[in-house]
py3Dmol code that shows the C-alpha trace and the ligand (Angstrom):
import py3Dmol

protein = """\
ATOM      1  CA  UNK A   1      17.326 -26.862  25.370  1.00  0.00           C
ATOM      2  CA  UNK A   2      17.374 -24.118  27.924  1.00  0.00           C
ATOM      3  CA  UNK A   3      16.824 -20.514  27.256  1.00  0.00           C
ATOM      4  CA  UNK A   4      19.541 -18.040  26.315  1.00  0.00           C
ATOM      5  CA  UNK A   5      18.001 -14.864  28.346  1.00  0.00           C
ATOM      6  CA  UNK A   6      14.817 -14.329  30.247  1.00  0.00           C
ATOM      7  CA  UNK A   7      14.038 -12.517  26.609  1.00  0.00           C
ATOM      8  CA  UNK A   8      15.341 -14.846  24.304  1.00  0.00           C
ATOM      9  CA  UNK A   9      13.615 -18.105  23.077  1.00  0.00           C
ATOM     10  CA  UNK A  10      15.275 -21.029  21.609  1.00  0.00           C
ATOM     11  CA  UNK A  11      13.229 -22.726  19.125  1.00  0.00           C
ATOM     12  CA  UNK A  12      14.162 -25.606  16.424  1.00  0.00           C
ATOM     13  CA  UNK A  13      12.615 -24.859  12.502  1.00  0.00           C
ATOM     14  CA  UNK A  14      13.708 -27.619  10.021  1.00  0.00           C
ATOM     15  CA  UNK A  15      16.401 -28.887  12.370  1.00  0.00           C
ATOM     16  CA  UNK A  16      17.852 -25.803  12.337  1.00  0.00           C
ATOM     17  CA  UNK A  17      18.324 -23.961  15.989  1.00  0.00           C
ATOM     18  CA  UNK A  18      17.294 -20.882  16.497  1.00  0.00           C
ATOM     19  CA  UNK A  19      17.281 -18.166  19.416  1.00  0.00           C
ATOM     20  CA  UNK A  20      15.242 -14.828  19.032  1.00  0.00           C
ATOM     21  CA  UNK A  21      13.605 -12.580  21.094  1.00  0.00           C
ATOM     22  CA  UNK A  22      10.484 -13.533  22.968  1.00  0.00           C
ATOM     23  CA  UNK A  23       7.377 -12.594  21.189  1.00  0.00           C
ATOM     24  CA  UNK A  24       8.713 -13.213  17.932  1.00  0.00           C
ATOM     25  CA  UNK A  25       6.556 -14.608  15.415  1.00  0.00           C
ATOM     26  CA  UNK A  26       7.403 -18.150  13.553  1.00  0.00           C
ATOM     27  CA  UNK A  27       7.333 -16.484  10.203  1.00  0.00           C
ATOM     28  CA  UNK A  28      10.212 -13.790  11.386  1.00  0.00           C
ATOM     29  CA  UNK A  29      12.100 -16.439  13.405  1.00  0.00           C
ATOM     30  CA  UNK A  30      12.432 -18.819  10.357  1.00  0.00           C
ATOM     31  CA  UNK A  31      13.513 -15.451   8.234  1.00  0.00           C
ATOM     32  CA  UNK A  32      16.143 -15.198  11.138  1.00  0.00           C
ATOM     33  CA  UNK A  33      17.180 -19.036  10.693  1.00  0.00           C
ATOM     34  CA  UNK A  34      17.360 -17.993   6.431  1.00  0.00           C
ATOM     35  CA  UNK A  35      14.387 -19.693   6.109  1.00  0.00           C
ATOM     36  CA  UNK A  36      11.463 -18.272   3.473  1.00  0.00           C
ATOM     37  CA  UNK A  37       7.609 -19.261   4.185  1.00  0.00           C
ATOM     38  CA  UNK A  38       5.499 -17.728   1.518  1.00  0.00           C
ATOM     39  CA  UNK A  39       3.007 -15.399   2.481  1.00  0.00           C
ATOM     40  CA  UNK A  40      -0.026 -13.787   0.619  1.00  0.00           C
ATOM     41  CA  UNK A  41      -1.764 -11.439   3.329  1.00  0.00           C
ATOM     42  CA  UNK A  42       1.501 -10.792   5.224  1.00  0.00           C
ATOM     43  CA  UNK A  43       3.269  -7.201   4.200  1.00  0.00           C
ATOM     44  CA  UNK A  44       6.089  -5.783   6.147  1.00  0.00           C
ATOM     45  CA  UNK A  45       4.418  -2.412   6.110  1.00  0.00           C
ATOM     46  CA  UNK A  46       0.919  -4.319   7.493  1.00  0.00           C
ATOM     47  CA  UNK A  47      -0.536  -6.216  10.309  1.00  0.00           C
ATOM     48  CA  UNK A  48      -0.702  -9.398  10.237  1.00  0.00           C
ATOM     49  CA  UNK A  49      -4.236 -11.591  10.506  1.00  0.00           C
ATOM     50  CA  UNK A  50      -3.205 -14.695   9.553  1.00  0.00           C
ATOM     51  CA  UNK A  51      -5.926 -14.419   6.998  1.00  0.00           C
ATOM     52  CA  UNK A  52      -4.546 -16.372   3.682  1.00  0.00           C
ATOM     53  CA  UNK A  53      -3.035 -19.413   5.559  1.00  0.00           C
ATOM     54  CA  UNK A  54      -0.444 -19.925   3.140  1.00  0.00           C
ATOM     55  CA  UNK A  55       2.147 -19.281   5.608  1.00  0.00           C
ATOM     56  CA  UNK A  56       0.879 -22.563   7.862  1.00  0.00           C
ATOM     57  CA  UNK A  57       3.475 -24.250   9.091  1.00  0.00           C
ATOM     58  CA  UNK A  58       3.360 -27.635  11.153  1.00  0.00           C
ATOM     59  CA  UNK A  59       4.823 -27.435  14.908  1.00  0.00           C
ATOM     60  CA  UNK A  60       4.955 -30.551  16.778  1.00  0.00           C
ATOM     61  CA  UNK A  61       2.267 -31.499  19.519  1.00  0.00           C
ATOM     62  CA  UNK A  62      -0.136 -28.758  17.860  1.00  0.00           C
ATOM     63  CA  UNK A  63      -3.360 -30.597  16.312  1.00  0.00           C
ATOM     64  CA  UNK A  64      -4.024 -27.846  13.921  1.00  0.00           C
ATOM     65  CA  UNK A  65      -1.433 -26.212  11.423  1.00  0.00           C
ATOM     66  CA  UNK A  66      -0.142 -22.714  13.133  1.00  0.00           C
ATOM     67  CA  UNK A  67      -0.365 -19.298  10.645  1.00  0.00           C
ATOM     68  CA  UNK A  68       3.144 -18.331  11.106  1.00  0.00           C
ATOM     69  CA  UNK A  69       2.851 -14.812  10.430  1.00  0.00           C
ATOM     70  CA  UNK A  70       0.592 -14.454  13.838  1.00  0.00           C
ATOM     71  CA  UNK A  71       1.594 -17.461  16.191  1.00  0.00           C
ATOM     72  CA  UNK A  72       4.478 -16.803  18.275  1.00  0.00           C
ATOM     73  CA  UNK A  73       7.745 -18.622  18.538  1.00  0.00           C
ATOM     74  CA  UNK A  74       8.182 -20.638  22.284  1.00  0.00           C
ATOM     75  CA  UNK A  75      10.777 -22.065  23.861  1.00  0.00           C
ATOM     76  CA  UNK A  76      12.086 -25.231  22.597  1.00  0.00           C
ATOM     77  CA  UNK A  77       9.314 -25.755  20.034  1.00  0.00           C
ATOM     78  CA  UNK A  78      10.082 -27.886  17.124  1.00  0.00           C
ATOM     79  CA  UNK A  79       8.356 -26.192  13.709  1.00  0.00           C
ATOM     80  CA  UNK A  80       8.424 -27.834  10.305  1.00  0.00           C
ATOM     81  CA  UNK A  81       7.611 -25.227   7.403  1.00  0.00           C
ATOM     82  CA  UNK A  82       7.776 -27.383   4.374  1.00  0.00           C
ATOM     83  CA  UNK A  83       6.357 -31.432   5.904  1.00  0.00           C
ATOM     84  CA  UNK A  84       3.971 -33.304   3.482  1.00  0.00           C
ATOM     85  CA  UNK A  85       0.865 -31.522   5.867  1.00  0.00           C
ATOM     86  CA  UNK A  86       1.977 -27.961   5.336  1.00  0.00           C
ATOM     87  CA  UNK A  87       2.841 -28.440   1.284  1.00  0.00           C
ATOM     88  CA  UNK A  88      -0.868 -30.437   1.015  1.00  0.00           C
ATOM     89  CA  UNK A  89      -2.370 -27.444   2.485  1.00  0.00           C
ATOM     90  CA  UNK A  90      -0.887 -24.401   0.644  1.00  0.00           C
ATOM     91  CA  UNK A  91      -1.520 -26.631  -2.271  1.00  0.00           C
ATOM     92  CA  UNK A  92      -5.101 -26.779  -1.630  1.00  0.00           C
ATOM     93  CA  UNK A  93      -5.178 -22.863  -0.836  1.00  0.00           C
ATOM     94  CA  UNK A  94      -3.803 -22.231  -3.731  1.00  0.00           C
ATOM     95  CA  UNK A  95      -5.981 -24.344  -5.874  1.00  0.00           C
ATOM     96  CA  UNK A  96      -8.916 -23.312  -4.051  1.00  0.00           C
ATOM     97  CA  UNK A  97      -8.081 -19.744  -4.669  1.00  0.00           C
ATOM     98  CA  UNK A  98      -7.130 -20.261  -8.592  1.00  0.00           C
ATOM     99  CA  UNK A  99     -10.917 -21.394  -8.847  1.00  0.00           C
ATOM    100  CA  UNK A 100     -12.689 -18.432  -7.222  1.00  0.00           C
ATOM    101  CA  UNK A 101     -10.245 -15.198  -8.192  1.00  0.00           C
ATOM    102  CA  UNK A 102      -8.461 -14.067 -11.058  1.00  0.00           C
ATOM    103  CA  UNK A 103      -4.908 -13.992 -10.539  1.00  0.00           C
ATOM    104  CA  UNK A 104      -3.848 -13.800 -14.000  1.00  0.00           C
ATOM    105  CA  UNK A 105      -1.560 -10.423 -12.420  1.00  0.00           C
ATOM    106  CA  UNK A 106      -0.705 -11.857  -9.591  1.00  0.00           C
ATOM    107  CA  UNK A 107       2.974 -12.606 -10.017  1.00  0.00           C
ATOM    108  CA  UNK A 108       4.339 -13.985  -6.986  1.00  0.00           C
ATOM    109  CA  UNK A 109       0.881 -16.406  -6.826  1.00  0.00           C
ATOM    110  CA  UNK A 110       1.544 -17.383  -9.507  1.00  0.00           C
ATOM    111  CA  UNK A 111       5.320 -18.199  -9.004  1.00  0.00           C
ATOM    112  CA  UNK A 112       3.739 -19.976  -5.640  1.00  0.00           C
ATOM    113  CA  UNK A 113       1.414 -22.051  -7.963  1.00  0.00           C
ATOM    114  CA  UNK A 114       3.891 -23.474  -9.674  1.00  0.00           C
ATOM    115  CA  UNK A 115       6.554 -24.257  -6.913  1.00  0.00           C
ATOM    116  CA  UNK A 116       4.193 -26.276  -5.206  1.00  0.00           C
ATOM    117  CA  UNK A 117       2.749 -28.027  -8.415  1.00  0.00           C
ATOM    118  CA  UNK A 118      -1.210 -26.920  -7.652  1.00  0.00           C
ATOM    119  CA  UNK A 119      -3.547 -27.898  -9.948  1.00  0.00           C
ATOM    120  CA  UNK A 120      -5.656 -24.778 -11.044  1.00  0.00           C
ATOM    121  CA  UNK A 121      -8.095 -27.189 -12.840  1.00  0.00           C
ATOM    122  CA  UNK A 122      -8.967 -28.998  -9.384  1.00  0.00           C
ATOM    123  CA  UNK A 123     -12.445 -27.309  -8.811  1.00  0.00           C
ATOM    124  CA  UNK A 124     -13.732 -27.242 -12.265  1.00  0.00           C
ATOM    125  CA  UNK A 125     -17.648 -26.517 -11.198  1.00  0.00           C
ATOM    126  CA  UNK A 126     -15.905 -23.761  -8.659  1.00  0.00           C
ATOM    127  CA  UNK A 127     -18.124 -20.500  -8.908  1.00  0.00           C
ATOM    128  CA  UNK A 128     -15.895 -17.078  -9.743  1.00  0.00           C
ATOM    129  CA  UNK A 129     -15.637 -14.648  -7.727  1.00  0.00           C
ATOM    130  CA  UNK A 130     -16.864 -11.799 -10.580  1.00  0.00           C
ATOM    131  CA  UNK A 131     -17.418  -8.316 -10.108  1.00  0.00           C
ATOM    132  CA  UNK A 132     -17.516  -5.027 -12.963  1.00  0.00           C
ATOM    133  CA  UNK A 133     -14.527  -3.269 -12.886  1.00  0.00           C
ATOM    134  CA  UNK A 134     -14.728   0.080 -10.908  1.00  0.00           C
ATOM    135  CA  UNK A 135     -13.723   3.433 -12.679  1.00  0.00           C
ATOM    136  CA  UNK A 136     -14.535   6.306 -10.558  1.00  0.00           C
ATOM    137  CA  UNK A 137     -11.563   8.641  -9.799  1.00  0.00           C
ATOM    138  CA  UNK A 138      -8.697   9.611 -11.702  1.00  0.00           C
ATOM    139  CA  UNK A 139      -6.273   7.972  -9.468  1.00  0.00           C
ATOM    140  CA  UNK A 140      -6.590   4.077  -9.473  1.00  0.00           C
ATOM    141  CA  UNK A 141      -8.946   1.279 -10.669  1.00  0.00           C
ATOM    142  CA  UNK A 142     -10.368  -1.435  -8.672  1.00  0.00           C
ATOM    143  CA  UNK A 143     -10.727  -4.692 -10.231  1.00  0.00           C
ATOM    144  CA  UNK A 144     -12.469  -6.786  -7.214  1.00  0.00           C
ATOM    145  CA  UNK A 145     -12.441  -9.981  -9.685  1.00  0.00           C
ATOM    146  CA  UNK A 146      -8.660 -10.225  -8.737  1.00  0.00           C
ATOM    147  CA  UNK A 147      -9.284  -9.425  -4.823  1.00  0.00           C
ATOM    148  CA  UNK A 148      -7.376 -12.395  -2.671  1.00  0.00           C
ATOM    149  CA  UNK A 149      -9.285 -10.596   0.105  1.00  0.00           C
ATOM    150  CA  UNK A 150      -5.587  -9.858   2.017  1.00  0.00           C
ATOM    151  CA  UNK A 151      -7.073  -7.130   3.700  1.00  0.00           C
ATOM    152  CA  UNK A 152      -3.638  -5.036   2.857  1.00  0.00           C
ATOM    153  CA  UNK A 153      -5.097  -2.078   1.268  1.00  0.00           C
ATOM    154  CA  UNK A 154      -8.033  -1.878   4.438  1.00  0.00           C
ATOM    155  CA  UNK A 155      -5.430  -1.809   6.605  1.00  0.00           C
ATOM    156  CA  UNK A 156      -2.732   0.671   4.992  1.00  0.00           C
ATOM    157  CA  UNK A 157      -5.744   2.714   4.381  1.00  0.00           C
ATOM    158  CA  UNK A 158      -6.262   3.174   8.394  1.00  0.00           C
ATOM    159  CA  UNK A 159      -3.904   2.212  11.303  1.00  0.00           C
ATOM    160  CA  UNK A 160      -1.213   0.981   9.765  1.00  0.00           C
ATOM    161  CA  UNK A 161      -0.456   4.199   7.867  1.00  0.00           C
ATOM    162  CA  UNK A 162      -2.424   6.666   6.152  1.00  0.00           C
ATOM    163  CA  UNK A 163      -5.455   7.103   9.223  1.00  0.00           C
ATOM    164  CA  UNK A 164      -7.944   7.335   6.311  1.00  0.00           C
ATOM    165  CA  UNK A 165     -10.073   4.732   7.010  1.00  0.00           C
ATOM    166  CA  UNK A 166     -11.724   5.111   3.165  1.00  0.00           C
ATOM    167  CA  UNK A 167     -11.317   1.328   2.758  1.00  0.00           C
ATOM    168  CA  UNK A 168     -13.324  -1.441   4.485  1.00  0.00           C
ATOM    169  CA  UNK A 169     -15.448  -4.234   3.224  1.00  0.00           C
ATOM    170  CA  UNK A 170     -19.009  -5.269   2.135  1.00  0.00           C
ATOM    171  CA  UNK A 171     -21.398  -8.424   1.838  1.00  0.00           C
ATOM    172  CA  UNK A 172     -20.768 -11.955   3.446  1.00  0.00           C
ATOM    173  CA  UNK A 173     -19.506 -14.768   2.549  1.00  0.00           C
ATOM    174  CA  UNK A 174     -18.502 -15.424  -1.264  1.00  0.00           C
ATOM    175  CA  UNK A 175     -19.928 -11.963  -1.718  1.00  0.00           C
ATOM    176  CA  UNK A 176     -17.542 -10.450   0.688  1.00  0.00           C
ATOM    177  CA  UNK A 177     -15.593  -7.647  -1.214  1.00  0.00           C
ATOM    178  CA  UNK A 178     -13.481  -4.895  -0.565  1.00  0.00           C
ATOM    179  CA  UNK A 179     -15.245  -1.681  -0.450  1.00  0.00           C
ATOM    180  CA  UNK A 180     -15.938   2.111   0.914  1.00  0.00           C
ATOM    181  CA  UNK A 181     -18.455   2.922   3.428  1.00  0.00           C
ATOM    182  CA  UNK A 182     -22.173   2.293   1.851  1.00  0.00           C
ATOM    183  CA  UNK A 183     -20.297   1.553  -1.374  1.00  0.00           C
ATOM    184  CA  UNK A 184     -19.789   5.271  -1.983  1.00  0.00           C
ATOM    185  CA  UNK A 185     -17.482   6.312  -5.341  1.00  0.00           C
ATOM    186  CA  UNK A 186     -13.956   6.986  -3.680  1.00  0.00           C
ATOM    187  CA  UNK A 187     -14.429  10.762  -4.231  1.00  0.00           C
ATOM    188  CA  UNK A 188     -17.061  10.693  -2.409  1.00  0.00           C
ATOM    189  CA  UNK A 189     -15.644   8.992   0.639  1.00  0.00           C
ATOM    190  CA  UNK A 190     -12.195  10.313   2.795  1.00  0.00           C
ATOM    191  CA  UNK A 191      -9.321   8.570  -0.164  1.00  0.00           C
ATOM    192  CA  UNK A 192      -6.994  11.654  -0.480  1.00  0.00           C
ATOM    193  CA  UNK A 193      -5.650   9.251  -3.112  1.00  0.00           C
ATOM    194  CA  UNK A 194      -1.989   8.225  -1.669  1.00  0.00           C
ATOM    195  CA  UNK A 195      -1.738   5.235  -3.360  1.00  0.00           C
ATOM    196  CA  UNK A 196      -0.927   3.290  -0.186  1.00  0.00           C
ATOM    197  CA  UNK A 197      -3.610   0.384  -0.864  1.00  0.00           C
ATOM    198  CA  UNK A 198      -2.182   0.387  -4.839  1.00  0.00           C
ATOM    199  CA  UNK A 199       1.276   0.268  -3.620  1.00  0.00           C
ATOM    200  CA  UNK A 200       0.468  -2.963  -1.158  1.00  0.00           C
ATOM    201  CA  UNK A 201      -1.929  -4.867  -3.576  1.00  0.00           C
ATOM    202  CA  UNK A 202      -0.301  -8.201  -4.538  1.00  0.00           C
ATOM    203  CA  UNK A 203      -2.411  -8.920  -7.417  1.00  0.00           C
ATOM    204  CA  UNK A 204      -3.164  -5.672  -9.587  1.00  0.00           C
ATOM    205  CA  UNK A 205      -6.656  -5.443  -7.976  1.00  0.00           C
ATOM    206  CA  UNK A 206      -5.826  -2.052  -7.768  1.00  0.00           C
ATOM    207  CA  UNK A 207      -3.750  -0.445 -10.114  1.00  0.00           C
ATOM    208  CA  UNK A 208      -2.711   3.167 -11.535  1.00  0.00           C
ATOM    209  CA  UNK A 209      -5.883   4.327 -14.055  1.00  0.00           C
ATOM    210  CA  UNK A 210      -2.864   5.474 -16.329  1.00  0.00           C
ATOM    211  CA  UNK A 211      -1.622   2.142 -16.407  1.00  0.00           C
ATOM    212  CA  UNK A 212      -4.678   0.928 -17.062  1.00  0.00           C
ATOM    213  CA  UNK A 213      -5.711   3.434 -19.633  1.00  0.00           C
ATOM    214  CA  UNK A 214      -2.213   2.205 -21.456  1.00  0.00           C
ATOM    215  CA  UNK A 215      -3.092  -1.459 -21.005  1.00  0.00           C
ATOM    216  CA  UNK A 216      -6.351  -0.408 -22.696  1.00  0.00           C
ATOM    217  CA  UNK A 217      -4.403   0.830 -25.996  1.00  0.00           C
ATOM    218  CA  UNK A 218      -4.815   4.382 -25.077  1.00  0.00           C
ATOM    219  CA  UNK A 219      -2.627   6.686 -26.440  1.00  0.00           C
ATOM    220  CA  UNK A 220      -0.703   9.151 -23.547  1.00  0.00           C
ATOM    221  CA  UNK A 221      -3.065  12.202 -25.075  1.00  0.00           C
ATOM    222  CA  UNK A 222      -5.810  10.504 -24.662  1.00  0.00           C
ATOM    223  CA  UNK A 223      -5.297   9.586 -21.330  1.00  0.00           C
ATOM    224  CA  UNK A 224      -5.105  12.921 -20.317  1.00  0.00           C
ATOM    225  CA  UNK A 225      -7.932  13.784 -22.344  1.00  0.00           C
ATOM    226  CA  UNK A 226      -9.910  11.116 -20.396  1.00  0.00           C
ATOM    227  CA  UNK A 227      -8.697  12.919 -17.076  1.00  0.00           C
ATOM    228  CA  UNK A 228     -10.977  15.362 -15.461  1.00  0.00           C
ATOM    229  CA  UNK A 229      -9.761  18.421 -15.222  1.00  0.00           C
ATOM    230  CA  UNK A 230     -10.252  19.508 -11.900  1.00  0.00           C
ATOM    231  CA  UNK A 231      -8.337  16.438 -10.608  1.00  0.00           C
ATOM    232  CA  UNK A 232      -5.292  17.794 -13.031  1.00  0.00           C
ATOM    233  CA  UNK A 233      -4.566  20.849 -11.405  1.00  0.00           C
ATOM    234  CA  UNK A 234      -1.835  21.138  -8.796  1.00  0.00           C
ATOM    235  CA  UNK A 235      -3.235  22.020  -5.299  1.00  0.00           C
ATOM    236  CA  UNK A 236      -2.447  25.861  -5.066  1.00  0.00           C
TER     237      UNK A 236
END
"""
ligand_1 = """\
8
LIG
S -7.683 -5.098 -3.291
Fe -5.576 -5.944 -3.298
S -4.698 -5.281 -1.331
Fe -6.940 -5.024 -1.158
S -7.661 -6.922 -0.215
Fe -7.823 -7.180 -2.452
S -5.903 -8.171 -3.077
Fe -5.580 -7.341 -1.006
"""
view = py3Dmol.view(width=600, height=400)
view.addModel(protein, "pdb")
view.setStyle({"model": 0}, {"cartoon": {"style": "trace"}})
view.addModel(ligand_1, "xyz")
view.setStyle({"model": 1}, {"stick": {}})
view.zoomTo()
view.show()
């Protein structure tokens, strides 16, 4: 297979051919050959950090699986997205996930569950991942119990759009959550409240208070009884 410019790569995804620019990731080149991966911590709008692994995908002569929304696309490699390895693995992600998080709003997870038949039962003993809910703006609530950890809302929060930088994480390990700096209430940190990191969240970790208020079985007056003023007013 030779290449079709010094800038073009010609690459083969589930025997399909396909020639995109060079530097092009997997992921986009097997969007290019009308071919879906699903992804969990990947987001248009965000860097990628191949951080959820659902989007693995086997190529040939690699010994590991390759995160296809960070590993580029070379010349004349030979990818398979959906071979008994890769569907195993996202399986096992997803299972794995199902027995730590809550992703009882987490639509498109939970679509991906059942396409690839994972057992949400597998790790019975599993530990939860469980944290109180966190009320302390007007704005949004953050629900860390249904955190995939995608890292979307840290990094909408600072390079890849609003240069806020109110977002970043705390603990280690299982304890690892999102968080603000010295786990400060977001008025007390640099949120101006966009509702960037709400807008990106793929499992209602973080969601509208309003909406959440409603969900509660509060009535629209009471909701903006339950508002603080001062956050009401329209900035002069
Ligand atoms: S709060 Fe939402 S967007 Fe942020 S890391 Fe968790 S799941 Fe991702």
């Amino acid at each position: 297979m030779e290449s079709t410019t010094n800038n073009e790569i010609t690459l083969t995804i589930d025997g399909r051919a396909v020639t995109v620019p060079a530097g092009t990731t997997i992921l986009q080149a097997a969007r290019e050959a009308g071919i879906e991966i699903p992804v969990i911590c990947y987001h248009e709008a965000t860097t990628s950090n191949g951080l959820c692994r659902t989007c693995v995908v086997e190529v040939e002569g690699a010994r590991v699986l390759a995160a296809s929304c960070v590993a580029q696309a070379a010349q004349n490699m030979v990818v398979h997205t959906r071979s008994e390895r890769v569907l195993r693995s996202r399986r096992t992600i997803l299972e794995m996930l199902s027995s730590a998080v809550d992703l009882s709003e987490a639509p498109e997870i939970q679509q991906m569950i059942e396409d690839y038949g994972a057992d949400t039962q597998r790790f019975p003993a599993a530990q939860k991942r469980e944290f109180a809910l966190l009320d302390d703006n007007p704005m949004y609530v953050r629900d860390y119990s249904k955190c995939v950890l995608c890292w979307r809302c840290v990094q909408v929060c600072a390079e890849d759009a609003q240069y806020t930088y109110a977002l970043s994480y705390n603990g280690r390990g299982f304890n690892t959550m999102i968080s603000t700096f010295f786990n400060e209430p977001l008025p007390a940190t640099t949120c101006v409240f966009c509702g960037q990191c709400v807008g990106v969240c793929p499992t209602n970790a973080l969601k509208p208070r309003r909406e959440w208020l409603l969900e509660q079985g509060k009535t629209p007056e009471e909701i903006i009884a339950l508002t603080p003023k001062e956050r009401r007013r329209r900035p002069q």
